[in-house]
C-alpha positions in Angstrom: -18.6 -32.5 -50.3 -19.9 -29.6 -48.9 -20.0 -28.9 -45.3 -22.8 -26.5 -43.2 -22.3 -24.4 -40.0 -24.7 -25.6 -37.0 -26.9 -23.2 -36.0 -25.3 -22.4 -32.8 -23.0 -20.4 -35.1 -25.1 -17.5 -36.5 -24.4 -14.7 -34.7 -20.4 -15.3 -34.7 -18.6 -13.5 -36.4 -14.2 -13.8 -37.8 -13.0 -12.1 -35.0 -11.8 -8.3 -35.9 -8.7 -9.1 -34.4 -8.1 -11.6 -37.1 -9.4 -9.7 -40.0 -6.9 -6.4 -38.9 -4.3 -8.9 -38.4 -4.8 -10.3 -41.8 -4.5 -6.8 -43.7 -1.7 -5.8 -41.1 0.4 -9.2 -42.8 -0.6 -7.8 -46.0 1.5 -4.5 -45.4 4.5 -6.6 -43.9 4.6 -8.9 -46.7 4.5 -5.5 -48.9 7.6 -4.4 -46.7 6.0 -2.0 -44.8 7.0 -1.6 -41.1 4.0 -1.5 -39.0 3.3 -0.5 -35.1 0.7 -2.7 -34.0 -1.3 -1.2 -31.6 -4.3 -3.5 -32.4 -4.2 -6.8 -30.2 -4.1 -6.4 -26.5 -1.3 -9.0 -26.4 1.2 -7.6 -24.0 5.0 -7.0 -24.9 6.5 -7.1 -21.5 8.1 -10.0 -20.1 6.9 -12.1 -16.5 9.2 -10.9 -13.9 12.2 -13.4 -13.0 11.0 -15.2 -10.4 7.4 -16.3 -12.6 9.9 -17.4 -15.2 12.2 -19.5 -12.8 9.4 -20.8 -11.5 8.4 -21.9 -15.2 11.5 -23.4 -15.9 11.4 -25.2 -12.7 8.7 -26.7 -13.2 9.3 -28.0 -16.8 12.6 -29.2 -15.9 10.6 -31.5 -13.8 9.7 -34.8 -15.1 6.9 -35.4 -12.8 5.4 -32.4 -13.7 3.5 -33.6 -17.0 0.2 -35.5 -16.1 -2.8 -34.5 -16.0 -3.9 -31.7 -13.5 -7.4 -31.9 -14.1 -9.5 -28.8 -14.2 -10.1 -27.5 -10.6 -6.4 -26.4 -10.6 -3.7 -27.5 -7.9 -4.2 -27.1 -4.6 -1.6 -24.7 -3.9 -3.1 -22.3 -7.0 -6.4 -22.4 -5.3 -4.9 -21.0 -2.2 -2.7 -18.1 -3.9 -5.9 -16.7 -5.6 -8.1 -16.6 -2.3 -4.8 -15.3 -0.2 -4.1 -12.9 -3.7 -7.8 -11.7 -3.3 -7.9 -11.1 0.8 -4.5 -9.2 0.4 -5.7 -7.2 -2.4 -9.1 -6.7 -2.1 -10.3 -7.8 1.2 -12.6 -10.8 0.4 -12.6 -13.7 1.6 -12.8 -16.6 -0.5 -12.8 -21.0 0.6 -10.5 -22.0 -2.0 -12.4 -25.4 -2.3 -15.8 -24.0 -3.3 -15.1 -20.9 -4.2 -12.4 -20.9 -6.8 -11.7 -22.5 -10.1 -8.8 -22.0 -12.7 -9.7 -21.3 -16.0 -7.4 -21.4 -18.9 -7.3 -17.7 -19.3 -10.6 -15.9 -18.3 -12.0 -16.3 -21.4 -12.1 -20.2 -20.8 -15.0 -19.4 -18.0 -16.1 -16.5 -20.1 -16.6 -18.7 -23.0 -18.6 -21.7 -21.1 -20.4 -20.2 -18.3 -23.7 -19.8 -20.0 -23.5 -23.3 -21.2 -24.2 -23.7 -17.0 -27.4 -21.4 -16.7 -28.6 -21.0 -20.4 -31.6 -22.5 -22.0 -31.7 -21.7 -25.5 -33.8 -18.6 -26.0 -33.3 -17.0 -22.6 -31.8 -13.9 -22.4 -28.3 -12.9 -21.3 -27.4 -9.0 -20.6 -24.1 -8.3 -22.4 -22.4 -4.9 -22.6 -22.3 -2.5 -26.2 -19.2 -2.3 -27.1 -17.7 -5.1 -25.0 -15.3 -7.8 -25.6 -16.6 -10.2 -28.0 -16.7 -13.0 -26.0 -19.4 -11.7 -23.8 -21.7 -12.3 -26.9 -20.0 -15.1 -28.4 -20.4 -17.1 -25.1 -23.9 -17.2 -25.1 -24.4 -17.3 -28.5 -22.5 -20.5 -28.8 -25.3 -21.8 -25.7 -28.6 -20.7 -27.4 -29.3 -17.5 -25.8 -30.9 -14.3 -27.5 -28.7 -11.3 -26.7 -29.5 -7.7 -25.2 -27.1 -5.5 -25.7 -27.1 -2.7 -23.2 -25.3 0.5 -24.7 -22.7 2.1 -22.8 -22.2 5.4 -23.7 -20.1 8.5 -22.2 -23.6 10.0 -21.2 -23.9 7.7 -19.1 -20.3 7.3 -17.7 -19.8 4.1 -19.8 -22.3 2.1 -17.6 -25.5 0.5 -18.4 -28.9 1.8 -17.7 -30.3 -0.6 -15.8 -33.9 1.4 -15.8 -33.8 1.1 -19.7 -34.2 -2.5 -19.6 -38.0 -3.5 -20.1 -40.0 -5.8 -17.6 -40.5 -8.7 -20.5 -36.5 -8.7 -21.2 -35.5 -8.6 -17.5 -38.6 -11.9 -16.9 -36.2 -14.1 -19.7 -32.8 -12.7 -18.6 -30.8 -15.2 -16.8 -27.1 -13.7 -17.0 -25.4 -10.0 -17.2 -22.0 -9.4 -18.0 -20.2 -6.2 -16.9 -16.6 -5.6 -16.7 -14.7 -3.0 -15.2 -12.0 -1.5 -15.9 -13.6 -1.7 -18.8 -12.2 -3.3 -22.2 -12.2 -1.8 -25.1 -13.6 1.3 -23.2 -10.9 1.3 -20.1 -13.7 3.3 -18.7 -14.2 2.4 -14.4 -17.1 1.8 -12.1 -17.8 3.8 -9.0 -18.7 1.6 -5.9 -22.6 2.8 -6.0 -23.1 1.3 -9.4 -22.1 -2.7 -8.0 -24.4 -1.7 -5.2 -27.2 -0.9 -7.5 -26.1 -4.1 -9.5 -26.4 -6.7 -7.0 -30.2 -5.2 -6.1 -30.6 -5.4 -9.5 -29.7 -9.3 -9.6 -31.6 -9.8 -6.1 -34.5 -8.6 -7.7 -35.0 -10.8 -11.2 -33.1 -13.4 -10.2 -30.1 -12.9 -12.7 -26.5 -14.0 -12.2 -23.9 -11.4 -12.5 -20.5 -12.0 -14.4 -18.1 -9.6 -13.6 -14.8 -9.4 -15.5 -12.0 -8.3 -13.7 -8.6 -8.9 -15.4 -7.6 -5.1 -15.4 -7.9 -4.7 -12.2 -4.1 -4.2 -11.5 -3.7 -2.2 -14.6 -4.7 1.2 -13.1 -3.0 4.8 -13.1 -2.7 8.5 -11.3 -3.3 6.7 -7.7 -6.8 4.8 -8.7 -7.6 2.0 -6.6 -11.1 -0.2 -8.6 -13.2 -2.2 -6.4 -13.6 -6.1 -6.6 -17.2 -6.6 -7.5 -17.4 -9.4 -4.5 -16.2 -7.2 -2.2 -19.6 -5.7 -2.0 -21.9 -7.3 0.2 -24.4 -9.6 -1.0 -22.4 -10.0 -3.9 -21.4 -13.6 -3.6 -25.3 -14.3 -3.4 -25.8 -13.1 -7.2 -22.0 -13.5 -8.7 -18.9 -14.6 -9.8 -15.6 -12.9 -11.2 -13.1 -13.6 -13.4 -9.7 -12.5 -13.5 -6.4 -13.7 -15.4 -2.9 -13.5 -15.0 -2.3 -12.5 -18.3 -2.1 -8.8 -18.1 -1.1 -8.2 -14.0 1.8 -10.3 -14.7 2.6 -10.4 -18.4 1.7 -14.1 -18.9 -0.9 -13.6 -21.9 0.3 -17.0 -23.7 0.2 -18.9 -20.3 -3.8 -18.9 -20.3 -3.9 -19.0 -16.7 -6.3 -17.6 -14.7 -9.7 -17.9 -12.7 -13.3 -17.5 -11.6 -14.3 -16.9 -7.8 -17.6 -16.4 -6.1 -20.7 -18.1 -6.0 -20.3 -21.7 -4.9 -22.9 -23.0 -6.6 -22.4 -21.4 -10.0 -18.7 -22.5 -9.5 -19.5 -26.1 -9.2 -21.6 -25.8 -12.2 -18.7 -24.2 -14.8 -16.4 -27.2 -13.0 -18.7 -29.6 -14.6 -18.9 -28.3 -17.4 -15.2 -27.8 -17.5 -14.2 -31.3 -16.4 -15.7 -32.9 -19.3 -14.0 -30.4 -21.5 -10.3 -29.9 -20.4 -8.0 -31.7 -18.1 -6.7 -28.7 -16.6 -3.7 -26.3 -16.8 -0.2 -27.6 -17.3 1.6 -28.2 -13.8 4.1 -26.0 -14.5 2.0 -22.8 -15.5 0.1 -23.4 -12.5 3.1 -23.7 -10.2 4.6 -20.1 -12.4 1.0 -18.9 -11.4 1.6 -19.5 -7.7 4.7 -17.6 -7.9 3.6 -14.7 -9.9 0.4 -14.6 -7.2 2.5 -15.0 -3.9 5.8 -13.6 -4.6 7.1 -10.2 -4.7 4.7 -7.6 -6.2 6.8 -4.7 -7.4 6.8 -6.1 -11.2 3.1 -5.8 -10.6 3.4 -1.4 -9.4 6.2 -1.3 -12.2 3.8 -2.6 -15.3 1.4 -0.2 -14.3 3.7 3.0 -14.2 4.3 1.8 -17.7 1.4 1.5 -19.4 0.4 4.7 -17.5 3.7 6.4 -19.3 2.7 5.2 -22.7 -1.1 6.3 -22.3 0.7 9.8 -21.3 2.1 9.6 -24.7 -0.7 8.5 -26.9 -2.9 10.7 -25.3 -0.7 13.9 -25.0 0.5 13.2 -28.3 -3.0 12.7 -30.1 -4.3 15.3 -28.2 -2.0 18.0 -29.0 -2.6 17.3 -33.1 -6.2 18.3 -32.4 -7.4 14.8 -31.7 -9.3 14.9 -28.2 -9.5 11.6 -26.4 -10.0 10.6 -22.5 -7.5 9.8 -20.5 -8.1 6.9 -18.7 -7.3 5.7 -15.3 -7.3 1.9 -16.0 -6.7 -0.7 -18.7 -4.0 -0.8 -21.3 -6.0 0.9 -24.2 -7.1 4.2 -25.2 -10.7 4.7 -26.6 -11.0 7.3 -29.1 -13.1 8.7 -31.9 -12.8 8.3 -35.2 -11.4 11.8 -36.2 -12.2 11.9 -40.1 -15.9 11.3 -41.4 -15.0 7.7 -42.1 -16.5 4.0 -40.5 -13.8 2.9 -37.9 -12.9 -0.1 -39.8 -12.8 2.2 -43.0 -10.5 4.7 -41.0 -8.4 1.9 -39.4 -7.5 0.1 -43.0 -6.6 3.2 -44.0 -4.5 4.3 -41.4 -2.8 0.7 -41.6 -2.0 1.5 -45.2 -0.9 5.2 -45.1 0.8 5.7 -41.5 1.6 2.1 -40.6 -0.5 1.9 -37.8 -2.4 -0.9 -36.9 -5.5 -0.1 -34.5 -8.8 -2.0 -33.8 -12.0 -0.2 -35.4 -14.4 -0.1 -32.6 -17.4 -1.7 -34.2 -15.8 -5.0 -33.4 -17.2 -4.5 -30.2 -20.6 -4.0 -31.0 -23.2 -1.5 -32.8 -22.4 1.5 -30.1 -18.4 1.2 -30.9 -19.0 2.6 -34.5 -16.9 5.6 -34.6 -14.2 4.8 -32.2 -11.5 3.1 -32.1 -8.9 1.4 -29.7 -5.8 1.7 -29.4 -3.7 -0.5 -27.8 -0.6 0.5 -25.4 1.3 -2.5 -26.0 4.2 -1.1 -28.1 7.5 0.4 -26.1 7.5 4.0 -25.5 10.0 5.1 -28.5 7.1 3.2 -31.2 4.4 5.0 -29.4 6.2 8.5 -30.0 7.0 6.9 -33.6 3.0 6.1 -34.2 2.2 9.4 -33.3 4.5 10.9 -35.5 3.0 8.7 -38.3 -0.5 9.3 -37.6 -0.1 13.2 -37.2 1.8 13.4 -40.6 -0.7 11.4 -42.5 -3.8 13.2 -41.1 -2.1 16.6 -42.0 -2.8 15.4 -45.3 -6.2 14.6 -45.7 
């Protein structure tokens, strides 16, 4: 019996991370020691108190029914008391925010809300593939809007003809910017919500790195704007601020309306986040902070030393202010993915070839930061020895 894909499905793609991940097994089962530096999946633990609060809450038998999938009480008010303390907006925690299961939960399903199949939704190139996958999935015809460093890794919003921008119902931006870790000046949210105002499109801002940020940078919540509430939502996760990847915790805040409308879509899909995550989420979000300042001063050592390192062996890259990658060009005349397999199979390295994120990451690649600081010295060893042969 032979079985057929729906429709919905063309377009999708095996994720890159898989298909890296499969020849990375390959070289282990070989036994080769590889440093992955591919999948954004962090290595640092939750602080003490997130855990504790875990374990509390698992140890407690009344802790394991259903949550359902507007999240507890309690979480709704740590996000909108997280968000004043951090970034001065105000949020009602009863219309305005939602837990998601990790962002890409409301990443995922929110243009099942707004999306009519054949509309058009706005998605960044490269960008994270579930910006495209999303609206795929509901039916919607994709323009990809290139971000390129001539354009300081931002979309051209005057590039964008009159008979796209008439079908567009949805962008997506995200800054700090994955894979790029490129950042957004103030101005260019500004110009975005007029934007929106003016053809009626819903902005989608994704905002997980937001605490991930070096050398004194401070980003700006895109609802902080004003007006942005009127044309937005955000999403953020506790995945990367507090090391609780596997958790899937995390949410979406803004617009009311376009709230309510990914709540009804998820209540018929999920019964919510497992009491105890949610009550470790509350902790993470409310409690001390200084696990937050001390992640950051450690992903900003280890980009010191992949970018110090790669660019002393003649290999110029950026040095980003945000995120927990590094973006860089492909430094021999291959494709990235060519380039990363190789450098998988020579040097042990395992890094993401940046067409994975679309037709304008060809010839880059990203590296992760998610190794400890002795295997990022290690990978540059490994990566200068084996291009000093080529």
């Amino acid at each position: 019996m032979k079985f057929h894909q729906a429709q919905r499905m063309e377009g999708l793609s095996s994720a890159i991370f898989t298909e890296v991940d499969n020849l990375r097994k390959k070289q282990v089962a070989a036994g080769k020691d590889i440093i992955t530096l591919s999948i954004g999946s962090p290595d640092l633990a939750p602080a003490p108190h997130i855990i504790e609060a875990l374990q509390g809450g698992v140890l407690n038998p009344n802790n394991y029914g259903y949550t359902l999938s507007k999240g507890l009480p309690a979480f709704s008010n740590a996000v909108t008391n997280w968000y004043k303390c951090n970034f001065n907006v105000d949020l009602d925690a009863e219309t305005e925010v939602y837990s998601l299961i990790g962002s890409q939960d409301g990443l995922a399903h929110i243009a099942l809300c707004l999306v009519n199949p054949g509309d058009v939704v706005l998605v960044p190139d490269p960008g994270y593939p579930i910006f495209s996958a999303g609206p795929l999935m509901a039916g919607a015809e994709l323009y990809r809007m290139p971000l390129t460093a001539a354009n300081s890794y931002l979309p051209d919003l005057t590039a964008i003809s009159d008979s796209i921008l008439k079908r567009a119902k949805m962008m997506i931006i995200n800054y700090p910017n994955n894979p790029l870790a490129a950042i957004a000046p103030r101005e260019f949210f500004e110009e975005v919500i007029a934007f929106a105002k003016r053809y009626n499109i819903l902005i989608c801002h994704d905002f997980a790195y937001s605490e991930l940020v070096f050398d004194g940078y401070r980003p700006d919540s895109f609802l902080s704007i004003p007006g942005a509430k009127e044309v937005g939502i955000e999403f953020h996760s506790l995945s990367k601020t507090y090391s609780m990847a596997g958790c899937r915790a995390g949410m979406v805040v803004g617009n009311s309306q376009v709230i309510s409308l990914l709540g009804k879509v998820k209540s018929n899909f999920d019964y919510g986040i497992f009491q105890p995550i949610q009550q470790a989420a509350v902790a993470a979000l409310t409690g001390p902070q200084d696990c937050v300042r001390e992640t950051a001063l450690t992903y900003q050592r280890r980009r010191d030393i992949i970018v110090n390192g790669l660019c002393e062996m003649g290999w110029q890259v950026d040095r980003p202010r945000a995120s927990m990658y590094v973006w860089a060009p492909v430094p021999t005349k291959q494709s990235s993915f060519d380039f990363v397999a190789d450098l998988l199979q020579y040097a042990g390295v395992a890094l993401i070839p940046g067409s994975g994120f679309g037709q304008y990451g060809e010839g880059f690649v990203r590296i992760a930061l998610v190794q400890p600081e002795d295997r990022l010295s290690e990978a540059i060893q490994r990566i200068q020895s084996w291009l000093g042969k080529l």
